[in-house]
C-alpha positions in Angstrom: 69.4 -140.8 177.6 71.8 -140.5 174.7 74.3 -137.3 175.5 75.1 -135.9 172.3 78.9 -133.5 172.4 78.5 -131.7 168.4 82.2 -130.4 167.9 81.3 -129.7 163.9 80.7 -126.0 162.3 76.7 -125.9 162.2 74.3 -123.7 160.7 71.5 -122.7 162.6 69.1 -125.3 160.8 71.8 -128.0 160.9 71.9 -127.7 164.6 67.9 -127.6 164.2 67.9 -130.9 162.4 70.4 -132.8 164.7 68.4 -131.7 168.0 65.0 -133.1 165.8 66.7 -136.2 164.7 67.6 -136.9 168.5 64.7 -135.0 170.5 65.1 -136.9 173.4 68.8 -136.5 173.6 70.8 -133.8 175.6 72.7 -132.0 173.0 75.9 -129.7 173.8 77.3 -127.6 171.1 80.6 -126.4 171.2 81.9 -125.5 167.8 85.3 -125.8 165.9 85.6 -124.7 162.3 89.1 -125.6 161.9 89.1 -128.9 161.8 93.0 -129.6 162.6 92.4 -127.1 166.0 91.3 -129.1 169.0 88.0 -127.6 170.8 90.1 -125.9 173.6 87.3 -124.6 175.6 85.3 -127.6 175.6 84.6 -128.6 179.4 85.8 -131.5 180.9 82.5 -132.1 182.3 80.9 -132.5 178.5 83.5 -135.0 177.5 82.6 -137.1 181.1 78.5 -136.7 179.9 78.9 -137.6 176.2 77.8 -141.2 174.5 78.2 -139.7 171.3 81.0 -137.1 170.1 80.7 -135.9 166.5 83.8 -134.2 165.9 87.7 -134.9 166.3 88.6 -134.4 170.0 92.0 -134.4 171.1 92.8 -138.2 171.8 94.3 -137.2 175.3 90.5 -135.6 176.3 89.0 -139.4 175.3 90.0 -141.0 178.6 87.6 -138.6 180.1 84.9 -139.5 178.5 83.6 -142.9 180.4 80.3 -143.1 179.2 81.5 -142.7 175.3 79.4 -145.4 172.8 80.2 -143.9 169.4 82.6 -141.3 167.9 81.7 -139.9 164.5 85.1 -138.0 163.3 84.9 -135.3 160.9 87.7 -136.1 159.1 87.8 -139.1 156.4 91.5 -140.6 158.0 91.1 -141.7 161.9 94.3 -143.4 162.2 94.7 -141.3 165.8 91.6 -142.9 167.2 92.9 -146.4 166.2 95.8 -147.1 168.2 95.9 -148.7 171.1 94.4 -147.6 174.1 92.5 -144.3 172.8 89.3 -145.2 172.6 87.9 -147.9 175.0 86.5 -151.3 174.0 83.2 -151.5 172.4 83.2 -147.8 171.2 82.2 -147.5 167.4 84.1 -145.2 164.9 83.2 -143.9 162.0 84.7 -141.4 159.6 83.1 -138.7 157.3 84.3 -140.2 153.9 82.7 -138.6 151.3 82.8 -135.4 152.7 86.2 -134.4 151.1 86.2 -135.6 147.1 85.4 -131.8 145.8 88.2 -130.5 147.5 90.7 -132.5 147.9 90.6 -133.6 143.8 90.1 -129.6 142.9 93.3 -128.8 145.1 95.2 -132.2 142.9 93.8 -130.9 139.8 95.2 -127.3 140.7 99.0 -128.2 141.6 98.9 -130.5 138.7 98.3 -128.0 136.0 100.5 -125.2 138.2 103.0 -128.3 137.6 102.6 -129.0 134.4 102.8 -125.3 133.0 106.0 -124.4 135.5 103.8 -122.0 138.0 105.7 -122.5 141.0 109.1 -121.8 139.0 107.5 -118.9 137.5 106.7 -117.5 141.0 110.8 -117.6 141.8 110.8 -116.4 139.1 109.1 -113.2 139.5 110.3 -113.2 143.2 113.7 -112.4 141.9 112.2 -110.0 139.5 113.2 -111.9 136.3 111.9 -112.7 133.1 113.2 -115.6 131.3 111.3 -118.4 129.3 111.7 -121.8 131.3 111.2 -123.5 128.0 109.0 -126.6 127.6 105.5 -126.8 129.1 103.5 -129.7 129.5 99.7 -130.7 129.0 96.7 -133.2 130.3 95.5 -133.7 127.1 96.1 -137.4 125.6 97.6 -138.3 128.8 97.9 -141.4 131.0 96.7 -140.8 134.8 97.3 -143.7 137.4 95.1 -143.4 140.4 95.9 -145.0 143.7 92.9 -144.9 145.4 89.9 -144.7 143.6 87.3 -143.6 146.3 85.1 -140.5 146.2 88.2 -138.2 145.8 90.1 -140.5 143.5 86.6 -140.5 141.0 86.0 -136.9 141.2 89.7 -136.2 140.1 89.5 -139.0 137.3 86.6 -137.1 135.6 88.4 -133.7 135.9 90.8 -135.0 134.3 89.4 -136.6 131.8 87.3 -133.2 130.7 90.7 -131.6 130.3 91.8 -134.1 127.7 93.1 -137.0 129.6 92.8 -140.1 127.5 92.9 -143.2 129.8 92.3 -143.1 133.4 93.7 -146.5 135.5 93.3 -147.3 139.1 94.8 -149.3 141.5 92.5 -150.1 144.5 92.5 -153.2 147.0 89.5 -155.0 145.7 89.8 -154.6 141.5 86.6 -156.0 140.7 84.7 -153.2 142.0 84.6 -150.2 139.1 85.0 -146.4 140.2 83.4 -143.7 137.8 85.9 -142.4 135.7 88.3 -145.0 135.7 88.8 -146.7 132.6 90.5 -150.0 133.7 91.3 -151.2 137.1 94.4 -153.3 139.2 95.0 -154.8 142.0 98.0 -153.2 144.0 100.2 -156.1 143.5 100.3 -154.8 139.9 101.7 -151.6 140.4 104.7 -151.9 139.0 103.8 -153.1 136.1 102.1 -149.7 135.7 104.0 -146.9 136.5 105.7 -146.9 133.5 102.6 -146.4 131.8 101.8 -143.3 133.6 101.7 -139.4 132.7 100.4 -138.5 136.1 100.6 -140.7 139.2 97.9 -139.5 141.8 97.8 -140.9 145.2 94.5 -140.3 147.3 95.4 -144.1 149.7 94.3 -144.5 153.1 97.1 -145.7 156.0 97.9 -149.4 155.7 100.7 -151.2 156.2 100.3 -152.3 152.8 100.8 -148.6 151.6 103.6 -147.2 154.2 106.5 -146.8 152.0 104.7 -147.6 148.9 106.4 -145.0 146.5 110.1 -145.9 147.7 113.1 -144.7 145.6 113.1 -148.1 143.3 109.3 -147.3 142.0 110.0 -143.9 141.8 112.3 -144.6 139.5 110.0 -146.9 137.5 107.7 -144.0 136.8 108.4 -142.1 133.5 111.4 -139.8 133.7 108.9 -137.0 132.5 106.1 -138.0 134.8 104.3 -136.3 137.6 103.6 -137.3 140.8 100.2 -136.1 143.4 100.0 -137.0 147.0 96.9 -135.7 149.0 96.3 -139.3 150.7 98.7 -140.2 153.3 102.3 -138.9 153.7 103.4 -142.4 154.7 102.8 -143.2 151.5 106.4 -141.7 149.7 109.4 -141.9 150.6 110.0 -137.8 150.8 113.9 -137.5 151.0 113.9 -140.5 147.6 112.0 -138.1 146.1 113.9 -135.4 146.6 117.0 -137.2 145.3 115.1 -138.5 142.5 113.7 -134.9 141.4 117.3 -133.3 142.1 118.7 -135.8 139.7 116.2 -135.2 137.0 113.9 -137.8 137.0 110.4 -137.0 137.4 108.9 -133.7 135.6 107.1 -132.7 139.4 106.1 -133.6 142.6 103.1 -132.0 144.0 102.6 -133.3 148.2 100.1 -131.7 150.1 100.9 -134.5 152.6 104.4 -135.7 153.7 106.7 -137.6 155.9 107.1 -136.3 158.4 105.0 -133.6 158.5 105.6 -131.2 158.9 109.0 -131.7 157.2 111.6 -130.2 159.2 113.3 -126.9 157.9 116.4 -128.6 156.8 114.5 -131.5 154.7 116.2 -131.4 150.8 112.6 -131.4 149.4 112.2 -127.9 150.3 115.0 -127.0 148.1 113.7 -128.7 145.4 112.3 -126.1 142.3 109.9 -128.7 141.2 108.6 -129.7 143.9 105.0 -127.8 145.0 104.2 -128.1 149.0 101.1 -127.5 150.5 100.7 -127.8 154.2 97.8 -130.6 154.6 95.1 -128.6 153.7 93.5 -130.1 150.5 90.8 -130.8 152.7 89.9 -129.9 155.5 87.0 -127.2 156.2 88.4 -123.8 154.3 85.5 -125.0 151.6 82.5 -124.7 152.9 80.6 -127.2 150.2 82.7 -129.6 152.9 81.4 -128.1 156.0 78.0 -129.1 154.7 79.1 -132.7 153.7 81.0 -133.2 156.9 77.5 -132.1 159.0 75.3 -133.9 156.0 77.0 -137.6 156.6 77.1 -136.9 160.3 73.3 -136.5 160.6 72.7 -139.5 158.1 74.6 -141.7 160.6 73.2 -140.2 164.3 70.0 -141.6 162.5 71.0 -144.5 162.0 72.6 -144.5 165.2 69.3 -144.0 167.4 67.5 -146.4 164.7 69.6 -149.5 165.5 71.0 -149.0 161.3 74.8 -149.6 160.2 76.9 -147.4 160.8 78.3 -145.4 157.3 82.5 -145.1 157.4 82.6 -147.8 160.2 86.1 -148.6 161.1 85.5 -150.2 164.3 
């Protein structure tokens, strides 16, 4: 008998549905709604039960769970569960891409234009209780957006976008023969650099690879446009954060808005802190503060426990 450990944020008739998609399963509910919180007062003895745990447990708690056949994360990155020694041989992993393109593009889209019109200067700003004109403003409209990573999130920020006036939409993605809605033409990531000086807006939405760790080092920052903008809600691995900072502080670059980073958190001391064009969010593009995502996150975990107990392939396998 299949021992089902549900860690996600149901509704009543969500947790209705998963107990009919699996009748003859033991099912133990014990939920989290933020997702970056470990389930603290889930017993030891449910993790030792469990063959299936939908949810993110703490990676320590996994060595506990002996009987474990398939974890189902809630979040679309699972780099945690992927090193060495965390999960056991043979146990599957899947993620819950898919879940996160309405908000993590809406929360791009929203420190872009705070960007581009001076917002988070305004706010000092007012802070100090001033009220100067900090001059030139900026717009989407007509401009050039470079997308790395042209998944669900990458797509859904292309055609936002593009409704505010963008004119031409490129992406950079691993295998460039496959098309992305919204993107007008698309590149191989060995090309990047023959791009970024093309760019208006450079978005990053990449997964963890060691083909993207340290992608965004000071020499391409520099080969973006000295009036451009840069978006990172993918990885933080992904820029070099203290380049940036130097690059910004020197006046290259219009913006930087990083609601990921590296380290992260940055420590109190880091110069991007400092920096007055710089906009920081703390990791939280995603995550479950929407709740449209709460009911993707439960949607794709439901569509795979079916395929699951029907013998199907796994959506968002990584392993």
């Amino acid at each position: 008998m299949e021992t089902v450990l549900n860690l996600l944020p149901l509704t009543d008739g969500e947790r209705r549905a998963f107990q009919t998609a699996a009748p003859g399963a033991e099912h133990l509910f014990y939920p989290v709604r933020n997702t970056r919180r470990s389930a603290e007062d889930v017993p030891a003895e449910a993790y030792a039960k469990a063959t299936v745990i939908l949810g993110c447990p703490p990676a320590d708690v996994l060595g506990a769970a002996k009987h474990l056949k398939w974890l189902h994360a809630w979040s679309a990155g699972v780099d945690g569960y992927l090193r060495p020694g965390v999960l056991p041989e043979g146990v599957a992993l899947t993620s819950s891409v898919g879940a996160y393109g309405q908000a993590v593009s809406e929360h791009m889209l929203a420190m872009l234009l705070a960007l581009l019109k001076r917002l988070p200067q305004y706010r000092d700003v007012q802070n100090r209780r001033g009220s100067e004109d900090l001059g030139e403003i900026r717009s989407l409209r007509g401009a050039t957006v470079l997308l790395l990573g042209t998944g669900d999130i990458g797509s859904a920020f292309a055609r936002q976008c593009r409704a505010l006036g963008a004119a031409r939409i490129l992406g950079v993605r691993r295998n460039s023969a496959k098309p992305a809605d919204g993107v007008d033409e698309m590149y191989a990531i060995a090309e990047l650099d023959s791009l970024l000086s093309l760019a208006d807006v450079v978005a990053m939405v990449l997964p963890r690879s060691a083909e993207t760790d340290g992608l965004m080092d000071r020499r391409r920052l520099l080969m973006m446009k000295a009036d451009a903008v840069l978006l990172n809600a993918g990885r933080g691995t992904a820029v070099d954060c203290a380049a940036l900072a130097e690059v910004l502080s020197a006046g290259h670059l219009w913006a930087a808005g990083l609601d990921v980073t590296d380290p992260e958190p940055l420590p109190p001391d880091h110069p991007l802190w400092a920096v007055p064009n710089a906009l920081l969010t703390p990791h939280v593009a995603g995550g479950t503060n929407l709740e449209a995502t709460v009911r993707n996150i439960a949607a794709i975990a439901l569509d795979n426990l079916e395929r699951y107990l029907a013998g199907e392939p796994l959506r968002n396998r990584f392993r």
